[in-house]
Every structure is written in structure tokens, then in C-alpha cells.
C-alpha positions as CSV (number, residue, x, y, z in Angstrom):
1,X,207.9,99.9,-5.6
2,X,207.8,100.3,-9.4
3,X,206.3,97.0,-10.1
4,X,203.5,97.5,-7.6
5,X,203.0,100.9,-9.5
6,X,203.1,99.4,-12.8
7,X,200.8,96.6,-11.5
8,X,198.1,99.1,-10.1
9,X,198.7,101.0,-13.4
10,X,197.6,98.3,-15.6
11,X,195.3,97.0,-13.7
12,X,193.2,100.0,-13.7
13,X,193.7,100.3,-17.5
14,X,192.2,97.2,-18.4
15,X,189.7,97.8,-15.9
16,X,188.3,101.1,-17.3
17,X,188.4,99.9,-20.7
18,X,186.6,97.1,-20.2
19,X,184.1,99.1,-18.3
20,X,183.9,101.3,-21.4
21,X,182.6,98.2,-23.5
22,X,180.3,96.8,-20.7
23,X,178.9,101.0,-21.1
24,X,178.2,100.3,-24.6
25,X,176.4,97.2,-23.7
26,X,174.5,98.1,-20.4
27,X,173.4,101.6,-18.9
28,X,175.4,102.3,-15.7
29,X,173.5,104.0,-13.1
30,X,173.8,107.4,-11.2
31,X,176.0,107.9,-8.9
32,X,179.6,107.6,-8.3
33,X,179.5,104.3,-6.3
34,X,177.9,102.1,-9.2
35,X,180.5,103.9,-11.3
36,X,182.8,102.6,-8.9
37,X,181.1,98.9,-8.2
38,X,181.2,98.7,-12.1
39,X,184.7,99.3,-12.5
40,X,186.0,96.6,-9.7
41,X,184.0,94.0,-11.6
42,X,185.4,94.7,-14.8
43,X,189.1,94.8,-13.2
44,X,188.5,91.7,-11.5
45,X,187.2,90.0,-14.1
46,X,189.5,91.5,-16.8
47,X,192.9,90.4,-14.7
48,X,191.7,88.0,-13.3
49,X,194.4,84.9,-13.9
50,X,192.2,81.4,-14.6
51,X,194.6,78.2,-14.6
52,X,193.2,74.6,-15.3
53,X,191.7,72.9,-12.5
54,X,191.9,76.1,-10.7
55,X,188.3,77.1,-8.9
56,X,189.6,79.0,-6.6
57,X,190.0,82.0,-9.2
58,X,187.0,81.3,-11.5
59,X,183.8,80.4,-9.7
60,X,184.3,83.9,-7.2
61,X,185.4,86.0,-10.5
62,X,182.1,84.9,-12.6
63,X,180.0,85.6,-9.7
64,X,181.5,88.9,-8.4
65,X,181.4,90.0,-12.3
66,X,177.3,89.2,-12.5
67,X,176.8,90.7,-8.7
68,X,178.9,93.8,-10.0
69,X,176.7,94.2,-13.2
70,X,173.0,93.5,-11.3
71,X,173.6,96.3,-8.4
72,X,175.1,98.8,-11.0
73,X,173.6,98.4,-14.3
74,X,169.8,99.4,-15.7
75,X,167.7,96.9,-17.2
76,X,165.7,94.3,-16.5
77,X,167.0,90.8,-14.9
78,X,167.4,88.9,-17.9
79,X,168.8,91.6,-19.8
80,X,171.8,92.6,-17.4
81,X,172.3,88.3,-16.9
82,X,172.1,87.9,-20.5
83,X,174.7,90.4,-21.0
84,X,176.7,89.5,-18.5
85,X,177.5,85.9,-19.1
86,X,178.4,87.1,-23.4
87,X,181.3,89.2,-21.7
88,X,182.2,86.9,-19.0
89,X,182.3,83.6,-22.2
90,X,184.4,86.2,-24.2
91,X,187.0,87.5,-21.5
92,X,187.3,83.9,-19.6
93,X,188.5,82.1,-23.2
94,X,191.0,84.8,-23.3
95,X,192.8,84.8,-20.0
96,X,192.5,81.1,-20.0
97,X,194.2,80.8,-23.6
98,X,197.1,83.4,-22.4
99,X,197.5,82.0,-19.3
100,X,197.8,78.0,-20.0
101,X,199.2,78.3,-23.4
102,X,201.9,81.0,-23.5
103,X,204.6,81.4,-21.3
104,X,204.8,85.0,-21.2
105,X,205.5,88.0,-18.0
106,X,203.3,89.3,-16.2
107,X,204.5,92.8,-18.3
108,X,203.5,91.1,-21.4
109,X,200.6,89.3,-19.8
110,X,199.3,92.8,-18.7
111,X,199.8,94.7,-22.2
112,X,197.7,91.6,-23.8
113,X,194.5,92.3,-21.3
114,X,194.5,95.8,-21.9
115,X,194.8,94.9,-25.9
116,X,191.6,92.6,-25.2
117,X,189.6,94.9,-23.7
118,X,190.5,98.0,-26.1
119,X,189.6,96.0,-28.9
120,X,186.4,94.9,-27.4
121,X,185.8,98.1,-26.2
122,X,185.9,99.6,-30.2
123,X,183.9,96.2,-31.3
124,X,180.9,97.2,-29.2
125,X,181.1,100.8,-30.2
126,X,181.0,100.1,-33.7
127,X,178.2,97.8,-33.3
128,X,176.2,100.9,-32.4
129,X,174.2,99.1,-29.9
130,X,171.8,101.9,-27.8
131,X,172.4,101.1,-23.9
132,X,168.5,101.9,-23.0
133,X,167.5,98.8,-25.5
134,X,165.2,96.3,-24.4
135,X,163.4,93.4,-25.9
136,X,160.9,91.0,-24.7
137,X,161.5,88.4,-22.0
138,X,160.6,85.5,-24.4
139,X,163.6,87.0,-26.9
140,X,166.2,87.3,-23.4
141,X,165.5,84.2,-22.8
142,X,166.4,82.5,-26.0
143,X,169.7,85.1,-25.9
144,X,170.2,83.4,-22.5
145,X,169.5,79.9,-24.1
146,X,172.3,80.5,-26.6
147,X,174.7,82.2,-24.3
148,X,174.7,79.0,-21.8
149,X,176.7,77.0,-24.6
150,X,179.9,79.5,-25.3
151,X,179.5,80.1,-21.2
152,X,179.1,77.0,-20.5
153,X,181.9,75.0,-22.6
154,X,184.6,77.5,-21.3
155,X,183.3,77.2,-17.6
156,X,184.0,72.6,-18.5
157,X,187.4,73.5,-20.1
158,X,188.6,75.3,-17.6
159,X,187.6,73.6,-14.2
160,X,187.6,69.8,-15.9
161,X,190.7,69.5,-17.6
162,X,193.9,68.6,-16.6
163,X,196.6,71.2,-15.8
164,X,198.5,72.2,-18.9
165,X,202.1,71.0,-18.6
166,X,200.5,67.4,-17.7
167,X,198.1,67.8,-21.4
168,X,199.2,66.4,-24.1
169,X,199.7,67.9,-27.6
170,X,196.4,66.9,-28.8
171,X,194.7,67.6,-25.6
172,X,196.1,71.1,-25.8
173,X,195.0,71.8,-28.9
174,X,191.6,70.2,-28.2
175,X,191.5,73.3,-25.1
176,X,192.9,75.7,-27.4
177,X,190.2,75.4,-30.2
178,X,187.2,75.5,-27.7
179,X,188.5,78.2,-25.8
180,X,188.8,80.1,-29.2
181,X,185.1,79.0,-30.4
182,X,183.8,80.2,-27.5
183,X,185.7,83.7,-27.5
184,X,184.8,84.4,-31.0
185,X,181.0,83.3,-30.0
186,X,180.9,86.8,-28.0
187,X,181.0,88.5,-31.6
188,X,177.9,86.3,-33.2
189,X,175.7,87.1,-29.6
190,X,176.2,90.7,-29.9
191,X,175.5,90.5,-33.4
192,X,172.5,88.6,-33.4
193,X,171.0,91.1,-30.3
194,X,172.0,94.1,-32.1
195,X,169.7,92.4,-35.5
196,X,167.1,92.3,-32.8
197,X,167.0,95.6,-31.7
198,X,167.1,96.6,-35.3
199,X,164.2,94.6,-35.8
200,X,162.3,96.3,-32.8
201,X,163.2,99.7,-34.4
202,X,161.7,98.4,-37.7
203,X,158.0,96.9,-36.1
204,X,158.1,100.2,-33.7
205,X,158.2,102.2,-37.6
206,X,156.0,99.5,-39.2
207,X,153.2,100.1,-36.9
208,X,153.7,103.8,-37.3
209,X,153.6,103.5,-41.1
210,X,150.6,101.7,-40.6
211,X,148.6,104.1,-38.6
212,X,149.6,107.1,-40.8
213,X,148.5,105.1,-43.9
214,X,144.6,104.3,-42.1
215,X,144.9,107.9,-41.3
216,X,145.5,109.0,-44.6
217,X,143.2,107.0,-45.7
218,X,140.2,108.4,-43.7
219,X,141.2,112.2,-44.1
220,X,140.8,110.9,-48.4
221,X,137.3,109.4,-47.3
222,X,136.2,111.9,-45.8
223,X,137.3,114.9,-48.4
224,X,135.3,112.3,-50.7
225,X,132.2,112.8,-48.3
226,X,132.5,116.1,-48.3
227,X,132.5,117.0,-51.9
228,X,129.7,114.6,-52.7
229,X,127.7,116.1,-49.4
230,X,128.4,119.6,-51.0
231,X,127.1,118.2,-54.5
232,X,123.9,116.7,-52.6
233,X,123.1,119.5,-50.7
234,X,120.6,120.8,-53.5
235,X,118.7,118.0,-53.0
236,X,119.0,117.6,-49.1
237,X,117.7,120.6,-49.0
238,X,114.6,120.4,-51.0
239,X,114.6,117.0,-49.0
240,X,114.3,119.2,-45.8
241,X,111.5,121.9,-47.3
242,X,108.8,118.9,-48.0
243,X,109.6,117.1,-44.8
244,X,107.5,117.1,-41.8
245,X,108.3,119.1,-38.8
246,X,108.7,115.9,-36.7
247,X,111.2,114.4,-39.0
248,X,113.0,117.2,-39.9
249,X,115.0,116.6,-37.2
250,X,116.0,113.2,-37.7
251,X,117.1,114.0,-41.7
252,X,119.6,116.4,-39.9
253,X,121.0,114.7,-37.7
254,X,121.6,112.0,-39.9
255,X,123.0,114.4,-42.2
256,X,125.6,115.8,-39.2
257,X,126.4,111.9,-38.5
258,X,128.0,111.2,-42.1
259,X,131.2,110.7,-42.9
260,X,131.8,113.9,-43.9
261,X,131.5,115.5,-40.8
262,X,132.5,113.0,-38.4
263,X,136.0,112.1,-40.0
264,X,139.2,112.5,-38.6
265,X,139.1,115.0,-36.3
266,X,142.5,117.2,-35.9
267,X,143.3,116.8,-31.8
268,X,146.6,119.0,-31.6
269,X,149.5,120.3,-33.6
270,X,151.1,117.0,-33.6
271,X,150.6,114.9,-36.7
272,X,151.2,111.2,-34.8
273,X,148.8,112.4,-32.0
274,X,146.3,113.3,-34.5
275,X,146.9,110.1,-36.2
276,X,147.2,107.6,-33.3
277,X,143.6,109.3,-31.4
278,X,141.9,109.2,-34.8
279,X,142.6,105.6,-35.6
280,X,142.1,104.7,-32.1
281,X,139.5,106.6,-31.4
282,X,137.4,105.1,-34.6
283,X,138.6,101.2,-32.5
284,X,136.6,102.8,-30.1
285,X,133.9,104.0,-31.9
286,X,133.4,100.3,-33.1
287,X,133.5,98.7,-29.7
288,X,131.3,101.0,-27.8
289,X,134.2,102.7,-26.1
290,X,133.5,106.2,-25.1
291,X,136.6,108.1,-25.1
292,X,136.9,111.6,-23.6
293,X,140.3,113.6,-24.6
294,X,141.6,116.7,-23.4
295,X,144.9,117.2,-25.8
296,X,146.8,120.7,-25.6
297,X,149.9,120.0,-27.5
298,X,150.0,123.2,-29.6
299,X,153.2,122.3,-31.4
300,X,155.4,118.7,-32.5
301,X,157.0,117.2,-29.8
302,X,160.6,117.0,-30.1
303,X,160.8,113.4,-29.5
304,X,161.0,110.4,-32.4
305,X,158.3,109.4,-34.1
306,X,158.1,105.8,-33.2
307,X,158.3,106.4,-29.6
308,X,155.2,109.2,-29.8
309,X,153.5,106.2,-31.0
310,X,154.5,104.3,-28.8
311,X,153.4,106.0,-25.8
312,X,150.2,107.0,-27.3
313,X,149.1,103.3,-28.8
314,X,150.4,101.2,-26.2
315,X,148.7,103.1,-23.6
316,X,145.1,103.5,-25.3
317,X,145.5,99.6,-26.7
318,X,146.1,98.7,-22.9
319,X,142.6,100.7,-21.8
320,X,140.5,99.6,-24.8
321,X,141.8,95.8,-23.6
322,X,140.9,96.7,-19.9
323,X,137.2,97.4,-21.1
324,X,136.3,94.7,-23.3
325,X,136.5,92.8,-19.9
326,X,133.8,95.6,-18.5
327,X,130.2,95.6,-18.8
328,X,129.0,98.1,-21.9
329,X,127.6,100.8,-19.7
330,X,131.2,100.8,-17.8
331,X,133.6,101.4,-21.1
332,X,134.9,104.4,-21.0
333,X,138.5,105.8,-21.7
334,X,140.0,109.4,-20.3
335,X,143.3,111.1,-22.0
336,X,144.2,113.8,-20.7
337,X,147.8,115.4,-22.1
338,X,149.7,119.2,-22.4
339,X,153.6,120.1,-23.0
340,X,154.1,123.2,-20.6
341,X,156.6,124.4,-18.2
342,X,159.2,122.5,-19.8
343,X,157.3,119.0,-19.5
344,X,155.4,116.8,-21.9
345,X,152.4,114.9,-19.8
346,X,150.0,112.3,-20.5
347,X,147.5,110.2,-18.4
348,X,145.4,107.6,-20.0
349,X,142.9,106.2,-17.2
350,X,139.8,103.9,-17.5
351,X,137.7,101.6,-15.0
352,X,138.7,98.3,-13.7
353,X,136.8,95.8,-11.7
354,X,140.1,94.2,-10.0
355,X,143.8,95.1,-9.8
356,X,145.5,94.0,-12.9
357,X,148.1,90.8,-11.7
358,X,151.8,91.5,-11.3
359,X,155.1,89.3,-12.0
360,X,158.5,91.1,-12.1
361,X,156.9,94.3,-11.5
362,X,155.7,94.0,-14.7
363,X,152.0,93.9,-15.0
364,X,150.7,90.8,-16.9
365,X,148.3,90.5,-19.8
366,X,145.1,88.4,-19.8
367,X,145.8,87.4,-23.1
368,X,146.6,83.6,-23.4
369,X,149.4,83.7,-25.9
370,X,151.4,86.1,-22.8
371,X,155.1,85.3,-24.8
372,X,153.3,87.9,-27.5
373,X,151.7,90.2,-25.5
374,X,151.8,92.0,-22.5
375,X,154.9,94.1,-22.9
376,X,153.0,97.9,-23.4
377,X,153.9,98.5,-20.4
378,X,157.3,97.9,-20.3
379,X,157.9,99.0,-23.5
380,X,156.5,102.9,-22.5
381,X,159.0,102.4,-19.4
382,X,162.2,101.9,-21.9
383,X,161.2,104.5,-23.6
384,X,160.2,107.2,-20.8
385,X,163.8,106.2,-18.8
386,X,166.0,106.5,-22.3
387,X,163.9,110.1,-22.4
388,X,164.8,111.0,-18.6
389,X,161.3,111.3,-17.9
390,X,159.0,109.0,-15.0
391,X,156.4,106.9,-15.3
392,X,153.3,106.2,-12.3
393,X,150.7,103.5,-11.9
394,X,147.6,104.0,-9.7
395,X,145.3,101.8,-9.2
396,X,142.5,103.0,-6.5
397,X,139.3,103.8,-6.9
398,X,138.0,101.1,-9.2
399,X,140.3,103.4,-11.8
400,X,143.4,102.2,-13.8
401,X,145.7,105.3,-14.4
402,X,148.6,105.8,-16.2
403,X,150.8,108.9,-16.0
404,X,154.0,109.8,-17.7
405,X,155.9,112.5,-18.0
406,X,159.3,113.4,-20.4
407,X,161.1,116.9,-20.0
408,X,161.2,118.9,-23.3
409,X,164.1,121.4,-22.5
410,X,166.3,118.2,-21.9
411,X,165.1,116.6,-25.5
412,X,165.7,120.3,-27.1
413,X,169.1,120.8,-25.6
414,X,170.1,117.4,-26.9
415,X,168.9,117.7,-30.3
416,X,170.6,121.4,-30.3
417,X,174.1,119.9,-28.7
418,X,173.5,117.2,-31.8
């Protein structure tokens, strides 16, 4: 009775802890039955006792582990896979090492998982990886690439060679260092996505940088066009006294077309918005765009920089891309966006001649060079599910629109709690 008490006991231990880690790595979703699908994956996969020559135990672990993780965790395929098959390259090597070359009890044997899996569990917290990440397919894919050798190399260790006690000395040691390698691999993956996502982070804040500096830039033009416009105006207005009646007209409106008046315009209280429309909107300006905004955002949204950006740019770059595939009289861009009753909208629409193709539920780009481009999309979804918010697609009409919403008592409450 105590054994099978003890045995359930550790069992769950290891379990949860290693559920813990796979939390740091992958967001779990909702609901207490992916909880729970989560958890029997990791306890299976944690305690799960993998002998030499034994594929009874190891092909049904790996795949119950990667079934477990695609029905409860959030992310795209490659991302949850990716993940996936660095823990399973990681936690394989170790029960394999503890279970073919120690001799120990199951007590001991038991003590030793949950040790694994705690320490794991503090190395992917330190790491400070964010669950709601998310790069590009062309950068899981190369993860995936370099996963399949750790992965791969335990997988041919374990079902290949000959049963322990039948090895010989340098046979066992031959298992025991690949078996390590391919443990201590895990570390260098997770690293090397966690320099990644830094990375990300630093382009999402390069680009931002960017736009503030051109917008800088044009409010310093324009207070240059004003002051000399204000130093002129002795002139243009003698200009304007000799003129004819019939060309009076055009002198003014020439005059209410320079740069002085027509500079960066101030949309909302929101610095990036004001930045990101104004830079945008002069793109526009340049490729015959007309661009119609209706922005009531009185204050600064409580939300990172980057990400306001983020939403803002990739949506607008998407339309302005949409229309340089229209004829000229056709380009046109609505952006319509307010924070009230505890919500921050926006909805970017313009026209399209046919729907836009799909893959993945991911709409693709009709750039050629697609491993570079195409991910505007997906990147507003990260960032609209890591806010709690939602994100809708229509496309009827002969109209692409784009809505998206992100709650700003949430955001407020968080940043309060913080």
C-alpha cells in the first residue's frame, strides 16, 4: 500500500514539475482539461523507464509527449514541435543514462527524475523566455533542423544498441558520452531561441527608433518652413497685392501646400500613433494612396511601445502593399481606431480585387522572397493573443478589413499589480 502511495507520490512530482518548465517554454491553454492533458504528458514522459533495444517504451512515450503538447499548448505547429522534440532530446538522454548505467531503486530512481525536472524547471525560468514568443516559420524551421540531431542521435542510441549488460566497456562509454552530448544540447537550443527572441525584441525597437527619428525629422523641417514662411510673408504678401485676380488664387494655394503647413500632422494623444500615421501617411502621399483616418485615442495607450508599432505599421504596410497591385483611381486606405469602454480598437480596411491566398491559416504574401516577408499578419496575432485581446479578417465586398481589439482595464490592472 505504501509503495503504491509513494509511487503515485512521485510520479505526480516529477510530473508537475516538468509541466512547470514545459510552462515556461509553451503557453498552456484554458481550461482545466489541457491543464490536465499537459500534465499526463509530462508524467509519462518524465518516468517513463527507456532500456536498450526497448521500443515498446520509447516510440509510444515520444509520440504521446508531442500529441500531449499539440492539443494543449498555444503556438503555431512548428513552434510547439520545435519545442517539443528539445525537451523530449533532453529528458530521453537522462532516463536512458540512469536507467542502463546505474543500478540504483526505483526510490532513488524516482528522487533523480524529480531532481531532473526541478532543475530544468529553474533553467528555463532563468532563461526568462516569454511563453507568447513567436518567430518566423523560416527561423522554426532551422530550430527544427538543429533539434533533429540531439533528437535524433538519442532516438539511434537507444533503440540500436545492444542491451547494456551484453555492451562492452568501451561500447558503454561510447552510449554514455552521446547520451550526455545530447542532454546537454537541450541547454545550447534554448539558448540559441531565447538569442532569437532577443533579436526580435531588438528589430521590433529598431524599426520604432527608426520611425520616431523620420518623425523627428519632419516636425524639424517643418518648424524650419515655418519660420522662413513667417520671414517671407512680407513679400508674399506684396506678391499677392500686384497679382491678378485670376491667379491670386493659385499663389495661395501654393502657399497652403508647403511644407510648412502640410507637415506632420498631430492625429491623437499618442506619440507612436502620431509617428507611425505621419511617416506612413507621407509613403502614401508618395504612392498616390489616399488615406482617410478617423483616430480618437485622447490619451497613451498602456501597452509597449514596440507592439503600438507594431499593430499600427504592419497593418498600414499590409494595405499600402494590397494597393500597389490596384489601379490608381482604386488606392485608397481607411483607419478607423478609439480606446473607450474599456477597449482599444483599430480597423485598417482597403480594396482588393481577389481574396488574398491562404496556407496555415496564415495569409501569404505576394512578394517573391516569402521566407522574408509575409509575417504582418501573424506577428499582430502574437501580439493581440499575449494582450488578451482578438483579432478578425473579412474579406467581402471587394474590401480587405482588418479588426483588432485589446482590453485596457486588463493592461492597467497588470501594470498596477506590477
Amino acid at each position: 500500500m505504501w509503495k503504491v502511495f509513494f509511487g503515485c507520490f512521485f510520479l505526480a512530482v516529477s510530473g508537475v514539475a516538468l509541466e512547470l518548465a514545459v510552462k515556461n517554454l509553451l503557453e498552456c491553454k484554458k481550461g482545466w482539461w489541457n491543464q490536465g492533458i499537459l500534465l499526463l504528458g509530462c508524467a509519462v514522459q518524465i518516468n517513463m523507464v527507456i532500456f536498450f533495444r526497448d521500443w515498446i517504451n520509447l516510440i509510444p512515450t515520444f509520440l504521446c509527449f508531442l500529441l500531449c503538447l499539440l492539443c494543449a499548448c498555444r503556438g503555431s505547429f512548428l513552434k510547439k514541435v520545435t519545442i517539443g522534440l528539445m525537451i523530449m532530446s533532453g529528458v530521453f538522454a537522462f532516463n536512458a543514462v540512469i536507467d542502463n548505467f546505474f543500478q540504483l531503486d526505483r526510490y532513488c530512481t524516482a528522487m533523480l527524475r524529480i531532481l531532473f525536472a526541478v532543475i530544468f524547471y529553474l533553467a528555463t525560468k532563468r532563461l526568462r523566455m516569454t511563453r507568447e514568443y513567436e518567430l518566423s516559420p523560416a527561423l522554426w524551421r532551422l530550430m527544427l533542423l538543429l533539434t533533429c540531431t540531439p533528437i535524433g542521435v538519442v532516438i539511434t542510441v537507444a533503440l540500436l544498441n545492444r542491451q547494456s549488460y551484453r555492451m562492452d566497456f568501451m561500447e558503454n562509454l561510447q552510449a554514455l558520452i552521446l547520451m550526455i552530448l545530447s542532454g546537454l544540447s537541450l541547454v545550447g537550443l534554448l539558448w540559441a531561441v531565447t538569442v532569437l527572441i532577443r533579436q526580435q525584441k531588438m528589430e521590433q525597437e529598431r524599426m520604432l527608433d527608426q520611425i520616431n527619428q523620420k518623425y523627428y525629422e519632419s516636425l524639424e523641417q517643418q518648424n524650419f518652413e515655418v519660420r522662413r514662411l513667417k520671414h517671407d510673408m512680407a513679400n508674399h504678401l506684396q506678391a499677392l497685392a500686384v497679382l491678378p485676380e485670376e491667379e491670386k488664387q493659385t499663389y495661395i494655394q501654393s502657399l497652403l501646400e508647403s511644407a510648412a503647413l502640410t507637415g506632420p500632422r498631430k492625429y491623437c494623444g499618442e506619440p507612436v500613433v502620431n509617428a507611425v500615421l505621419s511617416v506612413k501617411q507621407s509613403l502614401m502621399e508618395q504612392k498616390k494612396i489616399r488615406f482617410c483616418p478617423t483616430v480618437d485615442i485622447p490619451a497613451e495607450l498602456p501597452f509597449e511601445k514596440a507592439d503600438i508599432c507594431a499593430l499600427f505599421g504592419n497593418a498600414l504596410d499590409n494595405a499600402m502593399e494590397a494597393c500597389d497591385r490596384l489601379a490608381a483611381e482604386e488606392h485608397k486606405i481607411s483607419l478607423e481606431t478609439h480606446m473607450r469602454k474599456g477597449l482599444f480598437v483599430l480597423k485598417v480596411s482597403n480594396p482588393i480585387r481577389e481574396v488574398p491566398r491562404q496556407e496555415g491559416g496564415r495569409f501569404l504574401t505576394e512578394k517573391q522572397d516569402r521566407s522574408r516577408h509575409g509575417f504582418g499578419i501573424l506577428s499582430m496575432q502574437e501580439i493581440v493573443r499575449r494582450h488578451g485581446g482578438g483579432i478578425q479578417i473579412q474579406t467581402s465586398g471587394g474590401v480587405f478589413a482588418l479588426l483588432l481589439y485589446l482590453p485596457l482595464e486588463d493592461q492597467v490592472n497588470k501594470e498596477g499589480e506590477e
